[in-house]
PDBQT receptor file of N, H, CA, C and O in Angstrom, charges set to zero:
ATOM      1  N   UNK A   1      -3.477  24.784  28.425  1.00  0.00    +0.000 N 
ATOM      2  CA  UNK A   1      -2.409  23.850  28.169  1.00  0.00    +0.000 C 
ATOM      3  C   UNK A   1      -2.965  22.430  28.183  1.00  0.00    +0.000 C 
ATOM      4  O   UNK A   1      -3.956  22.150  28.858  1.00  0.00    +0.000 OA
ATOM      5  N   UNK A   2      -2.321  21.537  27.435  1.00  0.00    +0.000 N 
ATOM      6  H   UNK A   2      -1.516  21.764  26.887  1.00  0.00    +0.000 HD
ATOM      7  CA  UNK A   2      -3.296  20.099  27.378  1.00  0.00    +0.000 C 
ATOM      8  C   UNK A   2      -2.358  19.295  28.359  1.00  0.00    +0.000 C 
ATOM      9  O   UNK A   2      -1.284  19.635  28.854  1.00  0.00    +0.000 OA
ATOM     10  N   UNK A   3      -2.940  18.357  28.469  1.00  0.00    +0.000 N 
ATOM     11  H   UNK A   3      -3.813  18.081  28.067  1.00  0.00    +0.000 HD
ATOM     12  CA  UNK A   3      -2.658  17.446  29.783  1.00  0.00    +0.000 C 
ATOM     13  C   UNK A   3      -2.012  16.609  28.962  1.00  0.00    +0.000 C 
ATOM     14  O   UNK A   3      -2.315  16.456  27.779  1.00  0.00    +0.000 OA
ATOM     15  N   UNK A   4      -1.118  16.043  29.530  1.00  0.00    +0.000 N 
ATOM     16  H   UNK A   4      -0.872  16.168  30.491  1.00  0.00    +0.000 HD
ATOM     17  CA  UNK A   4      -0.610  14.565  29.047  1.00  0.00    +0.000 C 
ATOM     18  C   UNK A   4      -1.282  13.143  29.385  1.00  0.00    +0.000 C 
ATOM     19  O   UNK A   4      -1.397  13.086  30.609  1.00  0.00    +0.000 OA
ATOM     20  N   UNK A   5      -1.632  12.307  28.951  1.00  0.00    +0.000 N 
ATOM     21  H   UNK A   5      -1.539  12.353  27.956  1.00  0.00    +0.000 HD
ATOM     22  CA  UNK A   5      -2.542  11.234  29.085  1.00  0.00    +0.000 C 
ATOM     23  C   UNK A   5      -1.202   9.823  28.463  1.00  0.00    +0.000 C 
ATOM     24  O   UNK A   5      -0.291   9.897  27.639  1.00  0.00    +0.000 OA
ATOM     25  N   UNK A   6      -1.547   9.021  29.076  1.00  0.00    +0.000 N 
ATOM     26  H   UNK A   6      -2.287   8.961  29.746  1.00  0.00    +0.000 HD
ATOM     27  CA  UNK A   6      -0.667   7.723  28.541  1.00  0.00    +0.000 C 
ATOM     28  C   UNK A   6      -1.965   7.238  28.038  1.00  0.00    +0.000 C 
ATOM     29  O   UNK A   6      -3.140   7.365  28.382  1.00  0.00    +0.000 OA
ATOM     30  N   UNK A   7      -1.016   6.347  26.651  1.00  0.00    +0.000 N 
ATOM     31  H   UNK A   7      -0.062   6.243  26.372  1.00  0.00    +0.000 HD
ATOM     32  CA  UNK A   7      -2.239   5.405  25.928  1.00  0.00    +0.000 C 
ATOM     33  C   UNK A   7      -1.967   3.906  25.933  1.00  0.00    +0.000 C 
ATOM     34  O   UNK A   7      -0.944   3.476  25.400  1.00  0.00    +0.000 OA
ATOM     35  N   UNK A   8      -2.858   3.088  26.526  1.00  0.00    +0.000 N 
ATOM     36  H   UNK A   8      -3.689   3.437  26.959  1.00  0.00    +0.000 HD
ATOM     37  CA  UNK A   8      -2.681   1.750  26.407  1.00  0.00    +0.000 C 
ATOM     38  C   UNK A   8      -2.779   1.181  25.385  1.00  0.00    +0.000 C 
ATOM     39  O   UNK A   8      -3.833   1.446  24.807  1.00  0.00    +0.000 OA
ATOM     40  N   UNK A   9      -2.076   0.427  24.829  1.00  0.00    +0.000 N 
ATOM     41  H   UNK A   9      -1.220   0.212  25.298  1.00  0.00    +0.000 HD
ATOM     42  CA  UNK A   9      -2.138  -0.555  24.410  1.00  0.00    +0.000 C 
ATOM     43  C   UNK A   9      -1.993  -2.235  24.644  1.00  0.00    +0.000 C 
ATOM     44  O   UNK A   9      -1.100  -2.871  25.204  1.00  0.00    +0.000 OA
ATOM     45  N   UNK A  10      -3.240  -2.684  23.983  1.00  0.00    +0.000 N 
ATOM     46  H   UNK A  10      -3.965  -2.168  23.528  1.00  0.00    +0.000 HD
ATOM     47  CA  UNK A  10      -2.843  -4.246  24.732  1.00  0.00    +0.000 C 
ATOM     48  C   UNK A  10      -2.261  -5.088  23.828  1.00  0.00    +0.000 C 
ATOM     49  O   UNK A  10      -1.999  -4.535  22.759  1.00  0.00    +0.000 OA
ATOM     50  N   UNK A  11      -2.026  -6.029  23.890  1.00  0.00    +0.000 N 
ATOM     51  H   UNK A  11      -2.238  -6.478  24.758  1.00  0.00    +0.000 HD
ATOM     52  CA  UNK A  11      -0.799  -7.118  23.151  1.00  0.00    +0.000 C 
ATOM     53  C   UNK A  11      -1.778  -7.441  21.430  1.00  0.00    +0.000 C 
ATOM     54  O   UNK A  11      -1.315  -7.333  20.294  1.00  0.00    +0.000 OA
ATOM     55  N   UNK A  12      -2.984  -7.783  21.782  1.00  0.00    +0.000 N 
ATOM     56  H   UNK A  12      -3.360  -7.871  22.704  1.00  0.00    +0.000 HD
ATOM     57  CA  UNK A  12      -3.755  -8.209  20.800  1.00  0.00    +0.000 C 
ATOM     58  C   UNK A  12      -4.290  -6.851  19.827  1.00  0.00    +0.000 C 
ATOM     59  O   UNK A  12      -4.694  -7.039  18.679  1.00  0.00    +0.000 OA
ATOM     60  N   UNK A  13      -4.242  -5.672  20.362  1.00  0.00    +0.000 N 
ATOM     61  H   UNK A  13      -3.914  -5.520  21.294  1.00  0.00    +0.000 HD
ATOM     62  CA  UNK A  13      -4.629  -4.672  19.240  1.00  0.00    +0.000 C 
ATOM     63  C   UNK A  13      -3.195  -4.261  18.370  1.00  0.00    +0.000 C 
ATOM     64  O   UNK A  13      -3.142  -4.024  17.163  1.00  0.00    +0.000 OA
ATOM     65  N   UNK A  14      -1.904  -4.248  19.477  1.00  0.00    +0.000 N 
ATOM     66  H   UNK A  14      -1.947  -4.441  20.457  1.00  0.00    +0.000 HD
ATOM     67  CA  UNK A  14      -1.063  -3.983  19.045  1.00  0.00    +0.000 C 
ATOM     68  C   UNK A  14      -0.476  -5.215  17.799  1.00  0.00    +0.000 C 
ATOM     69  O   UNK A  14       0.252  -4.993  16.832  1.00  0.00    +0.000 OA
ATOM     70  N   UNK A  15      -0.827  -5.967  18.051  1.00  0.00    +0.000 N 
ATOM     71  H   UNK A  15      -1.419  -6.146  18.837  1.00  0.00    +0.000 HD
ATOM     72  CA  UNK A  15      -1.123  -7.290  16.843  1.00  0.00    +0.000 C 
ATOM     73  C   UNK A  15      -1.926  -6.994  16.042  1.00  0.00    +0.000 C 
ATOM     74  O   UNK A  15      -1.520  -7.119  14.887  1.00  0.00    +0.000 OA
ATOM     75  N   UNK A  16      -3.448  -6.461  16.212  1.00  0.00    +0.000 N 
ATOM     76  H   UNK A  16      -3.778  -6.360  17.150  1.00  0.00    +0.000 HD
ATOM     77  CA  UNK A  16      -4.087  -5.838  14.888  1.00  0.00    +0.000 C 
ATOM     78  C   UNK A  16      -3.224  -4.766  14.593  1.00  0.00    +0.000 C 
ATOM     79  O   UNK A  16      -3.350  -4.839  13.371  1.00  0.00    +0.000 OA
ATOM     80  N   UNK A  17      -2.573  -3.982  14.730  1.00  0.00    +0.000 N 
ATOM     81  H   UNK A  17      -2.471  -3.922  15.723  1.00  0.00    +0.000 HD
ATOM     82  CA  UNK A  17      -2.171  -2.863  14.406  1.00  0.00    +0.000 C 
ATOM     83  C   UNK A  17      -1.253  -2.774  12.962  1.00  0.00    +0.000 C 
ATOM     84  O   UNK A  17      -1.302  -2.111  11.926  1.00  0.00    +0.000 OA
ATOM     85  N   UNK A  18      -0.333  -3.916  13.569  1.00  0.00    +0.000 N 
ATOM     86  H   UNK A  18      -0.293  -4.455  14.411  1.00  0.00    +0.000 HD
ATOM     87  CA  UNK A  18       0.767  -4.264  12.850  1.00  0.00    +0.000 C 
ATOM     88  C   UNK A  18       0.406  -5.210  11.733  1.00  0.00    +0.000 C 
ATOM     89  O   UNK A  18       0.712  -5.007  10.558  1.00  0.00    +0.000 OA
ATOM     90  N   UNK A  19      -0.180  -6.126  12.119  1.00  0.00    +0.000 N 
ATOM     91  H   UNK A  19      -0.429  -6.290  13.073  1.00  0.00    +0.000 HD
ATOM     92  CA  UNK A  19      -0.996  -7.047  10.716  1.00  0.00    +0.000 C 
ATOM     93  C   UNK A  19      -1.746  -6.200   9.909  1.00  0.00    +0.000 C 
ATOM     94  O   UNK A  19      -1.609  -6.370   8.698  1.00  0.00    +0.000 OA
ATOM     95  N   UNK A  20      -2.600  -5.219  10.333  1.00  0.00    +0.000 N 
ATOM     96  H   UNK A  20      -2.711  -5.082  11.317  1.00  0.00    +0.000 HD
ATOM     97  CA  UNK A  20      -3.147  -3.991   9.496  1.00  0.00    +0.000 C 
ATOM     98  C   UNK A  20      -2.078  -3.980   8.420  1.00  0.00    +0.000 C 
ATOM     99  O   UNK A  20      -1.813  -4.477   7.326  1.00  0.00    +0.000 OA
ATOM    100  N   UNK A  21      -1.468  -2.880   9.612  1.00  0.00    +0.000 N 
ATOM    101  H   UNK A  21      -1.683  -2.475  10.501  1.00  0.00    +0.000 HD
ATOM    102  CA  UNK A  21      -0.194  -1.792   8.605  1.00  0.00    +0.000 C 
ATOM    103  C   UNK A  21       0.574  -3.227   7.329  1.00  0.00    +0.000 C 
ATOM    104  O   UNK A  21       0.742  -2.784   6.193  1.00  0.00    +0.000 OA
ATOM    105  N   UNK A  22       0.903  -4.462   7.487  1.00  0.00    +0.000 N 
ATOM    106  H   UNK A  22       0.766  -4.822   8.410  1.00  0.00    +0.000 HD
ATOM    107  CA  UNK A  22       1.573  -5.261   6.843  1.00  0.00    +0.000 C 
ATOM    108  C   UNK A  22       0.627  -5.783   5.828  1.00  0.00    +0.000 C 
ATOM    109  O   UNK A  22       1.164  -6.088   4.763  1.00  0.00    +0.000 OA
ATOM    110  N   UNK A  23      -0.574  -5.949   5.901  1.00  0.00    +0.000 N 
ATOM    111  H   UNK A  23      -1.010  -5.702   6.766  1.00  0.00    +0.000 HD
ATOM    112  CA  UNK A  23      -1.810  -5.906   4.843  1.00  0.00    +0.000 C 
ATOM    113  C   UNK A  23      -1.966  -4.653   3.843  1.00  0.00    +0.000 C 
ATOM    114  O   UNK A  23      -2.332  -4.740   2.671  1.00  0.00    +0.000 OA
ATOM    115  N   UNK A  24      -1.684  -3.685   4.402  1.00  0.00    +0.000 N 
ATOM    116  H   UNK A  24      -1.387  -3.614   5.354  1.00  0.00    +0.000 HD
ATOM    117  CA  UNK A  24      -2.022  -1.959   3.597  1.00  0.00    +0.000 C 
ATOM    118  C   UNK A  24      -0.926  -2.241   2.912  1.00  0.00    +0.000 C 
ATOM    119  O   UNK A  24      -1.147  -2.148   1.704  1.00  0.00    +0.000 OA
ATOM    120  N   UNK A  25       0.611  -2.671   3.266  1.00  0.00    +0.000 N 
ATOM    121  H   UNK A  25       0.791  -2.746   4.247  1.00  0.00    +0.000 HD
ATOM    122  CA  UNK A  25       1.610  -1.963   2.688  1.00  0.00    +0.000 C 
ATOM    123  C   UNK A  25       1.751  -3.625   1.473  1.00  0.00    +0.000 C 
ATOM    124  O   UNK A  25       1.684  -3.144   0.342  1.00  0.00    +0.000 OA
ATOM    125  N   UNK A  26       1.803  -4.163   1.425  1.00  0.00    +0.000 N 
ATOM    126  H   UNK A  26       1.857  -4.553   2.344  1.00  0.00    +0.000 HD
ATOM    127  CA  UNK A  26       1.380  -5.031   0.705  1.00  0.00    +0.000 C 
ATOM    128  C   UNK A  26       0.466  -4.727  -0.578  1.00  0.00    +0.000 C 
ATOM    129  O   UNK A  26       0.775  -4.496  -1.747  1.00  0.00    +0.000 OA
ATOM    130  N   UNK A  27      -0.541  -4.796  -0.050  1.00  0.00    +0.000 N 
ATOM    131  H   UNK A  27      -0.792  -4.984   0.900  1.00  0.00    +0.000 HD
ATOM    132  CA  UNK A  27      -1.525  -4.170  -0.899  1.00  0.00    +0.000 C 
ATOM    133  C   UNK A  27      -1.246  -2.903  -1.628  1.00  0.00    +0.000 C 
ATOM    134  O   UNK A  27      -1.805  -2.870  -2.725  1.00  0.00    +0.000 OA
ATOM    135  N   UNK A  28      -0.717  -2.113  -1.406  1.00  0.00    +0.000 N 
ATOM    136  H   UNK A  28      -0.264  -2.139  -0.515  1.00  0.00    +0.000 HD
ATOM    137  CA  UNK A  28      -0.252  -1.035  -2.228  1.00  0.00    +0.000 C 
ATOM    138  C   UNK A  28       0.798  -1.561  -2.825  1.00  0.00    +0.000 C 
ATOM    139  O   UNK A  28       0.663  -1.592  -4.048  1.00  0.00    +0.000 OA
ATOM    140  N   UNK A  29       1.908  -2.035  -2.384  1.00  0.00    +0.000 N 
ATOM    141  H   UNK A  29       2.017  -2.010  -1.390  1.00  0.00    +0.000 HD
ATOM    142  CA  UNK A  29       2.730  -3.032  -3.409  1.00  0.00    +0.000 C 
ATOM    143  C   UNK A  29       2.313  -3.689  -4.795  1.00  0.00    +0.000 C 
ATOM    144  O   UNK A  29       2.935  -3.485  -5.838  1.00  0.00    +0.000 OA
ATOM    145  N   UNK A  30       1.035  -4.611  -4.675  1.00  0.00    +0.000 N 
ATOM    146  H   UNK A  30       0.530  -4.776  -3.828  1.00  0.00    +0.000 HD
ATOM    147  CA  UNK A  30       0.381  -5.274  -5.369  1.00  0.00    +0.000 C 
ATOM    148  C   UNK A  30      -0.079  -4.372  -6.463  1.00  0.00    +0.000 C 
ATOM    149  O   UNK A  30       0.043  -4.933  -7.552  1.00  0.00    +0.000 OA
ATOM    150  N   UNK A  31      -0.600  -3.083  -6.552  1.00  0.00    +0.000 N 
ATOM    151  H   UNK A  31      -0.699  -2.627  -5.667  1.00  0.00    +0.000 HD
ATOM    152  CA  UNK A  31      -1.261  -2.104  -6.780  1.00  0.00    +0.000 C 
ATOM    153  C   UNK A  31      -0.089  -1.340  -7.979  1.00  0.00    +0.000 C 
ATOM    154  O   UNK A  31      -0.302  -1.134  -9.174  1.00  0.00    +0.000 OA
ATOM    155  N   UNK A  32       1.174  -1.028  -7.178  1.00  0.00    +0.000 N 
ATOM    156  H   UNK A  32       1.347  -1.195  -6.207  1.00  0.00    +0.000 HD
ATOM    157  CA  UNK A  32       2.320  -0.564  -7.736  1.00  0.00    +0.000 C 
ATOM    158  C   UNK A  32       2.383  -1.500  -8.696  1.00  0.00    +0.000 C 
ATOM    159  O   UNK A  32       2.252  -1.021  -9.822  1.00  0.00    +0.000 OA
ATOM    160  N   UNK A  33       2.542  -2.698  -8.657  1.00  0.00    +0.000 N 
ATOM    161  H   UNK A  33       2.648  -3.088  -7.742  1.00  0.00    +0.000 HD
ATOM    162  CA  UNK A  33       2.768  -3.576  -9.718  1.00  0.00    +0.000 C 
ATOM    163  C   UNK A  33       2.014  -3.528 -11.044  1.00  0.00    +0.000 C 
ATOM    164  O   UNK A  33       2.463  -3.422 -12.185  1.00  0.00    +0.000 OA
ATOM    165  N   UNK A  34       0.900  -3.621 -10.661  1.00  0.00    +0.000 N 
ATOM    166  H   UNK A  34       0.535  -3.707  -9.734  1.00  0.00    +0.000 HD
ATOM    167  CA  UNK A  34      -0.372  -4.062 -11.449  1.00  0.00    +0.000 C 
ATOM    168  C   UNK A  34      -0.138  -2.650 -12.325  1.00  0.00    +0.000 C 
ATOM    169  O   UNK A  34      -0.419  -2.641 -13.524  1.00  0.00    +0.000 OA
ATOM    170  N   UNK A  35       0.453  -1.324 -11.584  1.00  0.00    +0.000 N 
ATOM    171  H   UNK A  35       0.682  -1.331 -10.610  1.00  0.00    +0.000 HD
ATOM    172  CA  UNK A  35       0.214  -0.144 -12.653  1.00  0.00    +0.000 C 
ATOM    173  C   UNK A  35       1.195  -0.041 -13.474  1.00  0.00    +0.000 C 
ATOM    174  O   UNK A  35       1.160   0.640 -14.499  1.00  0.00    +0.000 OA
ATOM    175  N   UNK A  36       2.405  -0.891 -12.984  1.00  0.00    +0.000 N 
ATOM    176  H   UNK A  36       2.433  -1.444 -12.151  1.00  0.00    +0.000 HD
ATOM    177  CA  UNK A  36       3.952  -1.001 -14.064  1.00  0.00    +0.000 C 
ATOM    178  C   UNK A  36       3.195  -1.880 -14.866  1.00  0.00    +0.000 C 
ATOM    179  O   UNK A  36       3.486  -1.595 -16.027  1.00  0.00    +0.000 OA
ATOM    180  N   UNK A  37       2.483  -2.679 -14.855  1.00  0.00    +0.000 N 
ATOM    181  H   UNK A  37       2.246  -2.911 -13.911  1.00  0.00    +0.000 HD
ATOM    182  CA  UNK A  37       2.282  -3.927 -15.864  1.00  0.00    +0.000 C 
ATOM    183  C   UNK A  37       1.491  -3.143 -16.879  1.00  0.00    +0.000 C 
ATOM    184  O   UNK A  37       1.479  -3.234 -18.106  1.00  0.00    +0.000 OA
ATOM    185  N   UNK A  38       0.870  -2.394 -16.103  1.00  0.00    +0.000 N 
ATOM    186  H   UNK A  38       0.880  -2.321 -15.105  1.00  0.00    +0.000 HD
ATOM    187  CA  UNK A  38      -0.753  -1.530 -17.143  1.00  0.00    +0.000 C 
ATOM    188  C   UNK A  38       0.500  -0.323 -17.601  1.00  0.00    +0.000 C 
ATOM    189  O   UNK A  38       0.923  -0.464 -18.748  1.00  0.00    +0.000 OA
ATOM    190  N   UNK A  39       0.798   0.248 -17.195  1.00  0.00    +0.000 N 
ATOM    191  H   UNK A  39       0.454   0.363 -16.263  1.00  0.00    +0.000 HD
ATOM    192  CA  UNK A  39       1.674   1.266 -17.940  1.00  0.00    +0.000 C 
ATOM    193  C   UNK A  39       2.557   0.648 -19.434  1.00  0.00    +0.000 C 
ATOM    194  O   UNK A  39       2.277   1.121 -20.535  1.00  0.00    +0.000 OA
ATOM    195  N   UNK A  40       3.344  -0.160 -19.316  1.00  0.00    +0.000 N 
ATOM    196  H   UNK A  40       3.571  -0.544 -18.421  1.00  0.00    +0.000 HD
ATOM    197  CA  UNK A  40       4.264  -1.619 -19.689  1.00  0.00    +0.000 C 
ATOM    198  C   UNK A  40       3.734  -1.437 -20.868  1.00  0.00    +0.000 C 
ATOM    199  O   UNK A  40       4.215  -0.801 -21.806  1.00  0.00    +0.000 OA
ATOM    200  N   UNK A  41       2.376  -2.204 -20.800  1.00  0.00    +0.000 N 
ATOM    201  H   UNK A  41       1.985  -2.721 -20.038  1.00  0.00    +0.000 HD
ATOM    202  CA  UNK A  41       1.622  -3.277 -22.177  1.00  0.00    +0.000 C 
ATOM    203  C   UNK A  41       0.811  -1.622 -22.477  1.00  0.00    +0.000 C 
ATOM    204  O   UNK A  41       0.708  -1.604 -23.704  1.00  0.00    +0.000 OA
ATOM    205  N   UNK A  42       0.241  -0.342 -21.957  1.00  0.00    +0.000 N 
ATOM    206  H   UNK A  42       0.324  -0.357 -20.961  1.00  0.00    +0.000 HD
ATOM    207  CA  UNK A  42       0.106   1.039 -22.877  1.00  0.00    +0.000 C 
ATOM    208  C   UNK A  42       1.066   1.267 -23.412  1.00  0.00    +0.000 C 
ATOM    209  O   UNK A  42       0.889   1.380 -24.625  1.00  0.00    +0.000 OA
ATOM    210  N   UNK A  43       2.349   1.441 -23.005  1.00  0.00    +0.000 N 
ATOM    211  H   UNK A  43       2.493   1.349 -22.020  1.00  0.00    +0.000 HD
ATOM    212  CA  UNK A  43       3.691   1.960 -23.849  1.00  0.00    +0.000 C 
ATOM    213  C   UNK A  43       3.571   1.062 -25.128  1.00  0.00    +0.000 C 
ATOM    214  O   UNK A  43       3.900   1.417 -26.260  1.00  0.00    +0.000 OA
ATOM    215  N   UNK A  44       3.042  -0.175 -24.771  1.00  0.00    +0.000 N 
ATOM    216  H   UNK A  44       2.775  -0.463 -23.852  1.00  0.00    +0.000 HD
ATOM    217  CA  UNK A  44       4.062  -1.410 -25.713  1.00  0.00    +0.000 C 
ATOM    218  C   UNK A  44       2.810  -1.136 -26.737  1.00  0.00    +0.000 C 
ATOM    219  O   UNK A  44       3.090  -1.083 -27.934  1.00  0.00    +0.000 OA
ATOM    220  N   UNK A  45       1.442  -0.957 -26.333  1.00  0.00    +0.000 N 
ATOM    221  H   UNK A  45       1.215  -1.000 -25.360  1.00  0.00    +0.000 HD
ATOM    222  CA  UNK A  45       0.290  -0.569 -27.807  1.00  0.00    +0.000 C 
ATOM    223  C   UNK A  45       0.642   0.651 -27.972  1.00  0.00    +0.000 C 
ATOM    224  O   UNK A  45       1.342   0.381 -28.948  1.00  0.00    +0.000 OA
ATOM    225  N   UNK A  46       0.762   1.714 -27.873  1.00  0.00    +0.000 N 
ATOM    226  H   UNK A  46       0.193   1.934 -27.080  1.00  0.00    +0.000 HD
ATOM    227  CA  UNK A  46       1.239   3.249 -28.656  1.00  0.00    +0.000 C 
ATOM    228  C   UNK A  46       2.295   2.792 -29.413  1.00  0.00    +0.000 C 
ATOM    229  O   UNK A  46       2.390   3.362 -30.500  1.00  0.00    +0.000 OA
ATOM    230  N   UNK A  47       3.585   1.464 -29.054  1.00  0.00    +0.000 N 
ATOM    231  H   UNK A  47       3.508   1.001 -28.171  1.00  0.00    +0.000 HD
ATOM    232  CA  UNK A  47       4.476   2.093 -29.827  1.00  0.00    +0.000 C 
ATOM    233  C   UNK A  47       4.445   1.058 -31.181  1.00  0.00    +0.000 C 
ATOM    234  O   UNK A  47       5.218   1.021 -32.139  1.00  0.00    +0.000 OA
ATOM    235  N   UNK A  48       3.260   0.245 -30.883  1.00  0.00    +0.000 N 
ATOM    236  H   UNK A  48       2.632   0.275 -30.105  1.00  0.00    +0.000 HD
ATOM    237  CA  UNK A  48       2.685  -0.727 -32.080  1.00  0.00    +0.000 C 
ATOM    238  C   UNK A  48       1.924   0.410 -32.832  1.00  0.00    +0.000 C 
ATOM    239  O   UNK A  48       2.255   0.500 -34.015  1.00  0.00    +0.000 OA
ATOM    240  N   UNK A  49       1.224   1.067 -32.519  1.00  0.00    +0.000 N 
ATOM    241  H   UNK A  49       0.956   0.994 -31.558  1.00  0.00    +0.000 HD
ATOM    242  CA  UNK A  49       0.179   1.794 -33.756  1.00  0.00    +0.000 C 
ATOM    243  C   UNK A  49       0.947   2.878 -34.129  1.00  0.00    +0.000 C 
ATOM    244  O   UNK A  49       0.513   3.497 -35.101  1.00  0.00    +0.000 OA
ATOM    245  N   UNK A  50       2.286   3.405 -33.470  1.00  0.00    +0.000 N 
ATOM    246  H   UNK A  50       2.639   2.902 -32.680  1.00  0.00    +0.000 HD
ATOM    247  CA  UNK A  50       3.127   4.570 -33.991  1.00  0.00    +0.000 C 
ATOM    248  C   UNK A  50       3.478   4.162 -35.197  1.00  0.00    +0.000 C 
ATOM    249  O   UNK A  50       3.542   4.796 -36.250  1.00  0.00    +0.000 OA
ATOM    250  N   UNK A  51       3.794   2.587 -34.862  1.00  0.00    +0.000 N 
ATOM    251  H   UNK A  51       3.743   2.072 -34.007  1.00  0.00    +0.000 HD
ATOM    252  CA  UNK A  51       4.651   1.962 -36.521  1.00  0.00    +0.000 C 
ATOM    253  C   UNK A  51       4.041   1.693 -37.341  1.00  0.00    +0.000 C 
ATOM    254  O   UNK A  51       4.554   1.299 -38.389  1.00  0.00    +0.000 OA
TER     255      UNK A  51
């Protein structure tokens, strides 16, 4: 059976933690965008050379 252990955390990692996670999720935001824009302007050349 496993033991239970408490985990510390101190004020300043728990500050990296969260500035991390708010940098990642951002950044994948940025990412999401950039692939609507690139998807966007492919749709918009296929439906130029269709015509």
């Amino acid at each position: 059976m496993l033991k239970e252990r408490a985990i510390v955390i101190t004020l300043d990692a728990l500050d990296a933690i969260i500035t991390d996670y708010h940098w990642m999720v951002n950044a994948i935001n940025e990412m999401r965008a950039e692939m609507v824009v690139g998807a966007k302007t492919a749709q918009d050349s296929y439906s130029w050379l269709k015509n």
